[in-house]
C-alpha positions as CSV (number, residue, x, y, z in Angstrom):
1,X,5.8,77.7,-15.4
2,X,3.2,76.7,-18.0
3,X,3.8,77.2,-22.1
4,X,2.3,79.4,-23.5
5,X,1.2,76.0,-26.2
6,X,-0.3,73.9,-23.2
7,X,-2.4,77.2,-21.6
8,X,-4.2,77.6,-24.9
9,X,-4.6,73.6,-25.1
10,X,-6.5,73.8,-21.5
11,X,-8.3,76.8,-22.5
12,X,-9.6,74.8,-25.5
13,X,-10.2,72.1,-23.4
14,X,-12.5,74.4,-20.7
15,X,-14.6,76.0,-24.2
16,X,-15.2,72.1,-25.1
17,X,-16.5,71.1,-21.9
18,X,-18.7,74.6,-21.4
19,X,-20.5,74.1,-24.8
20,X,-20.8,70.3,-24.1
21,X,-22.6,71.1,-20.8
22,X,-24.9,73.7,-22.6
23,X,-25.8,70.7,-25.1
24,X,-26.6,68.6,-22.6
25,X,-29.2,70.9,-21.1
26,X,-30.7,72.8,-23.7
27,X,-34.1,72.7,-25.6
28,X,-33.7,69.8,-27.4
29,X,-32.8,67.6,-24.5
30,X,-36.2,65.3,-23.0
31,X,-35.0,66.4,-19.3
32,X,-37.2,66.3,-15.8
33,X,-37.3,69.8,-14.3
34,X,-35.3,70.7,-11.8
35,X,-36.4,69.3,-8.8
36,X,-36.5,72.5,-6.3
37,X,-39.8,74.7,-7.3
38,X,-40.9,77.2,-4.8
39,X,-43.2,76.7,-2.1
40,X,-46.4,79.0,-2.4
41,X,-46.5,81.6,-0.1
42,X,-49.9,80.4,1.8
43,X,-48.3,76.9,2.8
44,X,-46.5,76.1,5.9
45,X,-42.7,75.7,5.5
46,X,-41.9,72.3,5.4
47,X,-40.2,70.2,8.1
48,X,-36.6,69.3,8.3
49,X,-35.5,66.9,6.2
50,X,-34.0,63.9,7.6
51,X,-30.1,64.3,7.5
52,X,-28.4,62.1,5.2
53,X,-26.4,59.9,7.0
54,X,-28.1,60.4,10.4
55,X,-29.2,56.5,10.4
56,X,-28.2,53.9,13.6
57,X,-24.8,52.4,13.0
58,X,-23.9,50.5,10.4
59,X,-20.9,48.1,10.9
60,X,-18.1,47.0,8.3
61,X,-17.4,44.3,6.5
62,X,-15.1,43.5,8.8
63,X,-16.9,43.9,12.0
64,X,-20.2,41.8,10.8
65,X,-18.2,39.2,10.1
66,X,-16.8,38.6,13.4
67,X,-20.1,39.7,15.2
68,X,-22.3,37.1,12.6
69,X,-19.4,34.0,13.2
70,X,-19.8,34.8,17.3
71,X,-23.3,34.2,16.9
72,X,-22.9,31.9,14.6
73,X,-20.6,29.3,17.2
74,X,-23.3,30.0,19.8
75,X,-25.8,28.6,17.2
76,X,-24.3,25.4,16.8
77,X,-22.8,24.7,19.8
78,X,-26.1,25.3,21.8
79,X,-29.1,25.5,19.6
80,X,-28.1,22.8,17.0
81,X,-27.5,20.2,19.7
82,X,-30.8,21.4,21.6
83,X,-32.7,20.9,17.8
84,X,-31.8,17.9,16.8
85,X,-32.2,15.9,20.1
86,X,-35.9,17.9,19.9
87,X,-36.6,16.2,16.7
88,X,-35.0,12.6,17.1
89,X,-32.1,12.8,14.4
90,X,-28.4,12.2,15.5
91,X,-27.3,12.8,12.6
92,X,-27.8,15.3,10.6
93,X,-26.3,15.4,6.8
94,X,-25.9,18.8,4.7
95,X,-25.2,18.3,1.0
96,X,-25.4,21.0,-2.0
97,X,-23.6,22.0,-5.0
98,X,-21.5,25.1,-5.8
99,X,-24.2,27.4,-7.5
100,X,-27.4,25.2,-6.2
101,X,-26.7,25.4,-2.5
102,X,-29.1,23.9,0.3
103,X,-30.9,26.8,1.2
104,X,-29.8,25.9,5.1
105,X,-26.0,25.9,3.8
106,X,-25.5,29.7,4.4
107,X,-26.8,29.7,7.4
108,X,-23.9,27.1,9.2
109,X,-21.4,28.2,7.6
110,X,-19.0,31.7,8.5
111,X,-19.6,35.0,7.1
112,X,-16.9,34.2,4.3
113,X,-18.1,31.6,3.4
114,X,-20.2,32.9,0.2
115,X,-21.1,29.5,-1.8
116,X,-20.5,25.8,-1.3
117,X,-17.5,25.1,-3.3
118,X,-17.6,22.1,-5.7
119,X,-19.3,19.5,-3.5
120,X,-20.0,20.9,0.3
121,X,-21.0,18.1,2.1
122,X,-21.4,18.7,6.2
123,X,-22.1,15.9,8.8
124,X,-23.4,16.9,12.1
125,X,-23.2,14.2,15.0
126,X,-24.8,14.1,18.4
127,X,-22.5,12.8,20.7
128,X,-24.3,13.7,24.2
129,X,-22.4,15.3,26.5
130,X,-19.6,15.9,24.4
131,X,-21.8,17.6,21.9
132,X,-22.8,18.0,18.6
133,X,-19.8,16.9,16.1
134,X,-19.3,19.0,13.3
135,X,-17.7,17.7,10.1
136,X,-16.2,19.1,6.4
137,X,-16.8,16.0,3.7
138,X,-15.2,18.6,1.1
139,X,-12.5,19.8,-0.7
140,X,-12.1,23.3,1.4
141,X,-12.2,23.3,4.4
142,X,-14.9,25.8,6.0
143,X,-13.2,28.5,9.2
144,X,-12.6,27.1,12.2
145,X,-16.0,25.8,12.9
146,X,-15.9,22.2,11.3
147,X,-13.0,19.9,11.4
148,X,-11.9,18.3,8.0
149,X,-12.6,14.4,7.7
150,X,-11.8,13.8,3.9
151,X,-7.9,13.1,2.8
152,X,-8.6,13.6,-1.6
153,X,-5.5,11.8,-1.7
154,X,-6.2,8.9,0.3
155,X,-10.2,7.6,-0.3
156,X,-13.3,9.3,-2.7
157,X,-15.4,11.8,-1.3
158,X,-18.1,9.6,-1.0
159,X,-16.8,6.6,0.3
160,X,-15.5,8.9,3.3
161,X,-19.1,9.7,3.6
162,X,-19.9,6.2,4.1
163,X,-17.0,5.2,6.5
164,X,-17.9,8.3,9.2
165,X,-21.6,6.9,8.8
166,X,-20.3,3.7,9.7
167,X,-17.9,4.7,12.5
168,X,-20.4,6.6,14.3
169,X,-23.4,4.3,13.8
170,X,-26.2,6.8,13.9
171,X,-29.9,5.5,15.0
172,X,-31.7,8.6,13.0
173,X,-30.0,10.1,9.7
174,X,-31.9,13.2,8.3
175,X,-31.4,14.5,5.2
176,X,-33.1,17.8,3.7
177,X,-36.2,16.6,1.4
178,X,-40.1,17.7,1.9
179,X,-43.1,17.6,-0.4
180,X,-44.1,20.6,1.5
181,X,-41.6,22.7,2.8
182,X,-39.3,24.3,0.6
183,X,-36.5,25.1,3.2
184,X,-36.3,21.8,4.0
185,X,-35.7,20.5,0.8
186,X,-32.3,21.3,0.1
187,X,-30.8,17.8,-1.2
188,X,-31.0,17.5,-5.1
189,X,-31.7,13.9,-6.6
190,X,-28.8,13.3,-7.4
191,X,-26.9,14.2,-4.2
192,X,-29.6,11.6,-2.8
193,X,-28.8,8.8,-4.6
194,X,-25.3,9.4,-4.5
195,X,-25.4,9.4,-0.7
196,X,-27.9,6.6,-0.6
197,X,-24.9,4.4,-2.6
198,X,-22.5,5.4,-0.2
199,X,-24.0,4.0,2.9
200,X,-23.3,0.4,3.8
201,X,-26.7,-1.4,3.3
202,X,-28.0,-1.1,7.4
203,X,-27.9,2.6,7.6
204,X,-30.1,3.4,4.4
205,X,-33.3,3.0,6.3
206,X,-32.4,5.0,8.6
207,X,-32.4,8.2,6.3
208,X,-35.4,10.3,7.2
209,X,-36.8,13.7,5.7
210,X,-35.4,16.3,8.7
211,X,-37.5,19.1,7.0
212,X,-38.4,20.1,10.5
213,X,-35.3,20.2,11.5
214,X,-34.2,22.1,8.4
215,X,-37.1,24.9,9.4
216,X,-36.6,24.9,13.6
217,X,-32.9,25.4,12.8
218,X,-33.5,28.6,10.0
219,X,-36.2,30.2,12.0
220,X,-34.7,30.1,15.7
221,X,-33.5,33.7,17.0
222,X,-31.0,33.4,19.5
223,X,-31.0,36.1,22.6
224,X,-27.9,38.0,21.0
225,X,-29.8,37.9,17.5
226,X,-32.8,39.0,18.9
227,X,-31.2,42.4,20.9
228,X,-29.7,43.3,17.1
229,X,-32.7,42.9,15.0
230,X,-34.6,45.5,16.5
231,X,-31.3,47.3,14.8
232,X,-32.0,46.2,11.3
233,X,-35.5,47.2,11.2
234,X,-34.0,50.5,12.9
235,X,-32.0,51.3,9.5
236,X,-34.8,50.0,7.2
237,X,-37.3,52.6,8.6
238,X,-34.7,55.3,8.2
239,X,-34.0,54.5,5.0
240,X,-38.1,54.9,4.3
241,X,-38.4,58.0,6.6
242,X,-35.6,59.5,3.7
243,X,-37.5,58.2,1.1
244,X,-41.3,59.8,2.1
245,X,-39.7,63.0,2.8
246,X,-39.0,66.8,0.4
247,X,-35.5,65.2,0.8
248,X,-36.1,63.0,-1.8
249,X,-40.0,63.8,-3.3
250,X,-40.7,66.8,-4.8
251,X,-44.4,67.2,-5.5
252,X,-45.2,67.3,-9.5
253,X,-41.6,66.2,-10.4
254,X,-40.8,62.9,-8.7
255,X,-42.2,59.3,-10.0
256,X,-42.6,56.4,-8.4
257,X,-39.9,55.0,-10.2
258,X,-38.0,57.4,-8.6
259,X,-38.3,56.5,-5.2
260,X,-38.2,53.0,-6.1
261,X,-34.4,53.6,-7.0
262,X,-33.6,55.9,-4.1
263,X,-34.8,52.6,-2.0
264,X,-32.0,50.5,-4.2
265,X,-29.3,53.3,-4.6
266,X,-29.7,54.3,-0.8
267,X,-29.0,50.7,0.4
268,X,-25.8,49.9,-1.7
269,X,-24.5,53.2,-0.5
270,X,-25.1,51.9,3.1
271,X,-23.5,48.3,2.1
272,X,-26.8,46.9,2.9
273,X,-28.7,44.5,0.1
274,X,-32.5,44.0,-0.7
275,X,-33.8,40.9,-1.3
276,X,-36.3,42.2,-3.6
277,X,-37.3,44.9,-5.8
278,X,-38.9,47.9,-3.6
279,X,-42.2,49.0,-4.9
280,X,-43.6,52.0,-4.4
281,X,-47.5,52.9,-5.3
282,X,-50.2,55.6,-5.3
283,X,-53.7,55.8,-4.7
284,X,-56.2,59.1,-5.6
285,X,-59.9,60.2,-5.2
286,X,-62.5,59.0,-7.5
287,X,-62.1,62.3,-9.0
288,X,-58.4,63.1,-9.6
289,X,-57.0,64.7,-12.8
290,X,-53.7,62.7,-12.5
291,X,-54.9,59.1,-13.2
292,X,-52.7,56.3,-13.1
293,X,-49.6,59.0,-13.5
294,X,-46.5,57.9,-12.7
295,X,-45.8,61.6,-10.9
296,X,-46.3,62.2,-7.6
297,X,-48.6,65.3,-7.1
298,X,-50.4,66.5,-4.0
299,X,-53.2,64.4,-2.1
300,X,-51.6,61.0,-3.4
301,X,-51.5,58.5,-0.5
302,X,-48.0,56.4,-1.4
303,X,-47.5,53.0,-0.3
304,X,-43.8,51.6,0.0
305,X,-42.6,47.6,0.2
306,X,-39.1,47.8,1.3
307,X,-36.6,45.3,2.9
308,X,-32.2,45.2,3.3
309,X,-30.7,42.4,4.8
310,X,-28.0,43.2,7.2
311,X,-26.0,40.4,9.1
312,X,-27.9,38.1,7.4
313,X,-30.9,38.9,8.5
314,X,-34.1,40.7,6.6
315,X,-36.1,43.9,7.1
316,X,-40.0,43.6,5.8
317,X,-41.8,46.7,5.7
318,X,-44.4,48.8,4.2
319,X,-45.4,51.8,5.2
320,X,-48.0,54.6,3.9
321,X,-47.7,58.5,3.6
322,X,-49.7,61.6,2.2
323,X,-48.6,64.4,0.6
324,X,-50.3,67.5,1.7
325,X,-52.5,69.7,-0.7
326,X,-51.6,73.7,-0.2
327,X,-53.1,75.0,2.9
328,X,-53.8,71.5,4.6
329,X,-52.0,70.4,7.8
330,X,-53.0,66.4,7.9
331,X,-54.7,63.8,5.9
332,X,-58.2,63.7,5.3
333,X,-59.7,62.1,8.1
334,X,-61.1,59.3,6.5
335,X,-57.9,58.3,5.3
336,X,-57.0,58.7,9.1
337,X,-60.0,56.6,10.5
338,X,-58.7,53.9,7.6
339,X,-55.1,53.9,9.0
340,X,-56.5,53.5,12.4
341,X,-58.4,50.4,11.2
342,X,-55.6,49.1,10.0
343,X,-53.4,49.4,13.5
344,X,-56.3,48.0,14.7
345,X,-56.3,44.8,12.8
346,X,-52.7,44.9,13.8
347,X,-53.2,44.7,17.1
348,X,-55.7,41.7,16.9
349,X,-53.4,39.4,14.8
350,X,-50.6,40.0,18.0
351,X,-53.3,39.0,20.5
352,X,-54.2,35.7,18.6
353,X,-50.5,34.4,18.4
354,X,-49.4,31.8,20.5
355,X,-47.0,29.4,21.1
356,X,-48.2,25.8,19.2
357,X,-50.9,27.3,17.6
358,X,-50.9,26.8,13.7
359,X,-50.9,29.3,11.1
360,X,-54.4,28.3,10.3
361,X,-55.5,28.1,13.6
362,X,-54.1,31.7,14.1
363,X,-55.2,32.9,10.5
364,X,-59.1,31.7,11.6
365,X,-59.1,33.7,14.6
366,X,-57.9,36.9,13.3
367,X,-59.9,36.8,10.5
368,X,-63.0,35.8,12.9
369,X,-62.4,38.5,15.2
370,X,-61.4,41.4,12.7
371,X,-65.3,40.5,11.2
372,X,-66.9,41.3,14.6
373,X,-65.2,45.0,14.4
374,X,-66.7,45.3,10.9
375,X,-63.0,44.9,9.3
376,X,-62.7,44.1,6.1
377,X,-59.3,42.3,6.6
378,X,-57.0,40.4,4.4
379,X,-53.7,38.2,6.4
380,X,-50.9,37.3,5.1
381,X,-47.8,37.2,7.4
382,X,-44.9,35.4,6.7
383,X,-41.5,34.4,9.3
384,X,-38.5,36.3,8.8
385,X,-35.0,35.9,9.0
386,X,-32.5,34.5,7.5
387,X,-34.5,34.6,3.9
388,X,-37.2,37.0,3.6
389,X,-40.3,34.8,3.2
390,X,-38.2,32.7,5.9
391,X,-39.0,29.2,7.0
392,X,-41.6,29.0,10.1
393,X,-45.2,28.6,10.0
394,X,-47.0,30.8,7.0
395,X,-50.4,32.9,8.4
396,X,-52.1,33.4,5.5
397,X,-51.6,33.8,1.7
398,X,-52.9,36.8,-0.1
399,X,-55.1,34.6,-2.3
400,X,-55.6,31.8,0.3
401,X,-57.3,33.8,3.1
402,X,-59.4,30.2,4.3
403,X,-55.9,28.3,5.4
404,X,-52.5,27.5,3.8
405,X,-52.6,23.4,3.7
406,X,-49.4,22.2,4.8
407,X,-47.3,25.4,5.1
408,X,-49.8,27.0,7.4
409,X,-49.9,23.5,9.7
410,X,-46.4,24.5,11.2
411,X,-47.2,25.2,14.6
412,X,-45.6,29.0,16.3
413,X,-42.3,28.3,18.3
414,X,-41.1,31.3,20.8
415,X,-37.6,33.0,19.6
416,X,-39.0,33.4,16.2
417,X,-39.3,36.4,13.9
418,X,-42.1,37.0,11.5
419,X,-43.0,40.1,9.2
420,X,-46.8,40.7,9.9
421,X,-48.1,41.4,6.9
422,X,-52.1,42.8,6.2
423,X,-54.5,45.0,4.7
424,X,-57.8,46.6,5.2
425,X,-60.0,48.3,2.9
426,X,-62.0,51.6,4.1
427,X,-64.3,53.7,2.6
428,X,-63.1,57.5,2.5
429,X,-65.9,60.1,2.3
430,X,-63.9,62.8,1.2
431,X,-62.3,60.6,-2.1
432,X,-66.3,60.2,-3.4
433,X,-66.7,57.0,-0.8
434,X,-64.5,55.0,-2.7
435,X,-62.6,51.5,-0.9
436,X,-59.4,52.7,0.3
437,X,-56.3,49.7,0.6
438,X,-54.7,50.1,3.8
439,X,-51.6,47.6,3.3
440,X,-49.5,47.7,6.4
441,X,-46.2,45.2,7.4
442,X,-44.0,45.4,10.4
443,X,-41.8,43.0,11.6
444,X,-42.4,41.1,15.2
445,X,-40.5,39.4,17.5
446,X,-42.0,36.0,19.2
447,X,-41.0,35.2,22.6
448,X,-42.6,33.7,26.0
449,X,-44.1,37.0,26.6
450,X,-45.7,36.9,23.4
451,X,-45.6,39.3,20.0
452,X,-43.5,42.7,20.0
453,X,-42.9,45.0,17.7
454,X,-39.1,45.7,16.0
455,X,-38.2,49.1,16.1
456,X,-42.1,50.5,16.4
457,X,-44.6,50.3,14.2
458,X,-46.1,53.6,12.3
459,X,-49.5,54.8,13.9
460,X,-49.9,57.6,12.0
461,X,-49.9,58.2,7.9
462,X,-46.3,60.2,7.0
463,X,-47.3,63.6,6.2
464,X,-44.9,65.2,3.0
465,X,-45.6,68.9,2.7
């Protein structure tokens, strides 16, 4: 039974937080409106919302660690060996820092594995048929995917270095250093020349850059990595369908900057992270009222840039979507033809990539053959994978649209993964004949067959009523 001292103590309690609520939203307060205005009567009831939650499977923890480490051993018992015979090294040496890792060192290592710890230092031998050896120089030892070689007790970290160099006698040594690719620059200066000491005089000269290496190794799919991705991009263009919809925008009320977070709350609810900031954008008729406003108001055509990484591989996508004036039923159609321009450049850039072509060589043709169908096109596709703007061969910069020296000179390998990545502008009548920016991005797979699309690509502008 309650006293009679603590019931008038709670109902103190309940009269604080009442008035403390009414503060909070009274006239005084700077607060948005309520997000829920009426629909007017003429305009068609809107669709239904996509369901919170109704995304394709997302795993735990748990379960995409031991899916990514089962992918991971196929990797390196298969692909690493059929890599580094491709490129001559028999040897292959790994070395980073705790906190300036080799941006190839989360990649080879398990799914726990979050960080190189002190000095990580991995030593991949070809042995033939035996295989690829696979080596810990470090302090930790790293799952059960490398064997430990290095006793502290017994001989410096670096002098071990030099004695398994020496025992195994390798023709080819390559380390991680490029002028021009930055994933295949991973060894610091001073990780060099401590390495360089190390080794007994007749081995230093054979210590060659393995940037190509470095690259083949990051932007290889393997077949089991390949029937997942598809699943990634899945999730990532749920997440946007969410985000374009009355479940989340709310015509005069929402910003930008709203659905910008939605994009960043949405994924850490899923577990999921983005490798960069989501933007979202607007662009109006030459003669809107609205300006560069913020607010989201009826016949803005959005634009999103959104990505998650999942399994440790990333999503690249940006999609486009109009929200309806009262009474209409679609976009205006010149914002339609513009869209249809921009599938259309789409579908060009897939025909014109092929397997040992350059990015250059691919960027030329594109561009070339989006002039003869009066395009006015902009390239700028990028590999994806393990990192977002991922090692491979680069087609196109935004502000380099004649050839990307030395990045764009990386020929196209099959079982790749790329974000294709473009633009067209249009004129639209019905916005007073202004250019219109079409930017589109959907992510590809590259195999024998060719280019295919992830998930599917959007054909149509998202309508928001």
């Amino acid at each position: 039974m309650v006293s009679r001292q603590r019931t008038f103590g709670l109902v103190l309690v309940f009269v604080a937080c009442t008035l403390a609520i009414a503060s909070a939203s009274g006239p005084g307060q700077q607060r948005r409106p309520a997000q829920q205005p009426a629909a007017p009567a003429a305009q068609p009831a809107p669709p239904p919302a996509p369901a919170l939650g109704r995304l394709p499977a997302i795993l735990t923890l748990r379960e995409q660690a031991e899916m990514y480490d089962a992918w991971l051993t196929v990797r390196l018992d298969r692909l690493l060996p059929e890599l580094m015979r491709a490129e001559g090294f028999d040897m292959w040496i790994v070395i980073c820092r705790e906190n300036n890792e080799d941006p190839v060192f989360r990649s080879l290592v398990p799914f726990t594995t979050m960080y190189a710890s002190r000095t990580s230092i991995l030593v991949f031998t070809d042995k033939g048929p035996e295989g690829v050896e696979r080596l810990s120089v470090s302090r930790a030892g790293i799952g059960q995917l490398y064997k430990a070689a290095w006793d502290p007790d017994r001989v410096d970290q670096w002098t071990r270095v030099g004695e398994l160099v020496k025992d195994r006698s390798p023709k080819k040594i390559g380390i991680n250093e490029s002028d021009t690719f930055n994933y295949g620059d991973g060894i610091t200066a001073t990780m060099k020349k401590k390495l360089m000491a190390a080794l007994p005089a007749e081995f230093q000269s054979r210590v060659q850059p393995a940037e190509r290496l470095a690259i083949r190794w990051l932007e290889r799919r393997t077949p089991d990595e390949m029937e997942v991705y598809p699943h990634i991009v899945a999730i990532a263009h749920g997440i946007i369908a969410e985000a374009f919809s009355r479940t989340v925008i709310t015509p005069g009320v929402t910003t930008t900057d709203d659905v910008v977070w939605y994009f960043r709350e949405r994924s850490r609810q899923l577990g999921l992270e983005n490798w960069f900031q989501p933007t979202v954008d607007i662009q109006r008729p030459r003669d809107t009222p609205y300006g560069a406003s913020k607010v989201i108001h009826r016949g803005d055509l959005l634009h999103c840039d959104f990505g998650i990484r999942y399994l440790n591989l990333c999503t690249d996508t940006q999609q486009m979507a109009y929200v309806l004036k009262d009474g209409e039923a679609d976009a205006p159609k010149g914002l339609r033809d513009a869209f249809a321009r921009g599938n259309r450049l789409q579908d060009i850039h897939l025909a014109e990539m092929r397997a040992g072509l350059t990015g250059n060589a691919m960027l030329a043709a594109i561009l070339k053959r989006a002039k003869t169908e009066g395009l006015q096109a902009s390239v700028y596709t990028h590999p994806i994978g393990f990192h977002g703007h991922a090692a491979g061969t680069i087609i196109g910069l935004w502000d380099q649209q004649g050839g990307v020296p030395g990045l764009g000179d990386f020929p196209l390998f099959e079982d790749t993964a790329h974000s294709v990545e473009l633009n067209i502008r249009s004129v639209v009548p019905e916005w007073g004949n202004i250019d219109v920016r079409i930017p589109l991005e959907q992510d590809i797979l590259f195999r024998r067959g060719g280019a295919s699309w992830m998930d599917q690509r959007q054909t149509a502008i998202t309508l928001i009523r």
